[in-house]
C-alpha positions, -999 to +999 in steps of 0.1 A: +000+000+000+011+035-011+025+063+017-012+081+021+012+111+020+027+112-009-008+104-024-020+133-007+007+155-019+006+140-052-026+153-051-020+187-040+007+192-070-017+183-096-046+206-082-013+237-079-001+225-113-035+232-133-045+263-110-010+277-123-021+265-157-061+281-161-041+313-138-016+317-165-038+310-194-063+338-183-037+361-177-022+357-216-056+360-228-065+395-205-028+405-213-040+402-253-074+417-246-062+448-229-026+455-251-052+456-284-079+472-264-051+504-254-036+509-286-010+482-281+002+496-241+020+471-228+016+488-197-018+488-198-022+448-208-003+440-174-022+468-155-055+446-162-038+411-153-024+419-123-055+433-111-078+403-124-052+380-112-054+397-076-093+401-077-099+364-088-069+345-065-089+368-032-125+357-045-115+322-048-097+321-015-130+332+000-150+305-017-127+278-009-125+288+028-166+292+031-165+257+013-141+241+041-165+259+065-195+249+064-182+208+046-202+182+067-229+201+079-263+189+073-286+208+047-312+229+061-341+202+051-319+179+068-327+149+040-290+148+027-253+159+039-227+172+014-211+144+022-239+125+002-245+146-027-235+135-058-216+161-071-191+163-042-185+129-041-177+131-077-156+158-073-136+140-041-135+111-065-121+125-093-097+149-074-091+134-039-095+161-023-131+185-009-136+211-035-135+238-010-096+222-004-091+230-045-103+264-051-082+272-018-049+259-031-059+270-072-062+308-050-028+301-039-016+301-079-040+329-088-028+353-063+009+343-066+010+347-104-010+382-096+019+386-076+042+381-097+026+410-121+022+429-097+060+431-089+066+434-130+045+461-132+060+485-103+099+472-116+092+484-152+067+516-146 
């Protein structure tokens, strides 16, 4: 039987890996939009993806903390747990980890590649 572990952290580097990914891939896409958008300002371009970035890495660090929350408690009609939905178990199936767990750690990409802009933007403004 395998180290639960390393599982675990296997786990945790594919969820980081395609967070980075979708976090990188909308940032070349707003970069795009907003350099044609401002008469080809560069400036401008990583203006609007550090800001997204920022904005969606804080949203999704909220959502992923209010899903960790409230995980396990019963539903107000009290006929099913989150446990038992379909969806999550799907989702702890196919991921191996709660969802809430994912969008935390995918935050953790958004805000560090906003990060990262961020720090471009202020070195070469």
């Amino acid at each position: 039987m395998a180290d639960p572990q390393a599982g675990t952290l296997g786990k945790v580097a594919r969820v980081l890996r395609f967070g980075a990914l979708a976090a990188l891939a909308l940032g070349v896409v707003v970069f795009v939009f907003a350099f044609l958008a401002h008469g080809l300002n560069w400036q401008m371009g990583l203006d609007w993806v550090r800001k997204l970035l920022l904005l969606l890495g804080a949203l999704a660090l909220i959502t992923g903390g209010c899903g960790l929350l409230v995980s396990g408690r019963d539903r107000p009609s009290g006929t099913m747990t989150p446990h038992e939905d379909d969806t999550f178990r799907m989702f702890w199936h196919e991921v191996g980890m709660p969802w809430g767990a994912a969008v935390s750690l995918t935050a953790v990409d958004f805000l560090l590649l906003g990060t990262v802009a961020d720090l471009l933007y202020f070195s070469l403004v």
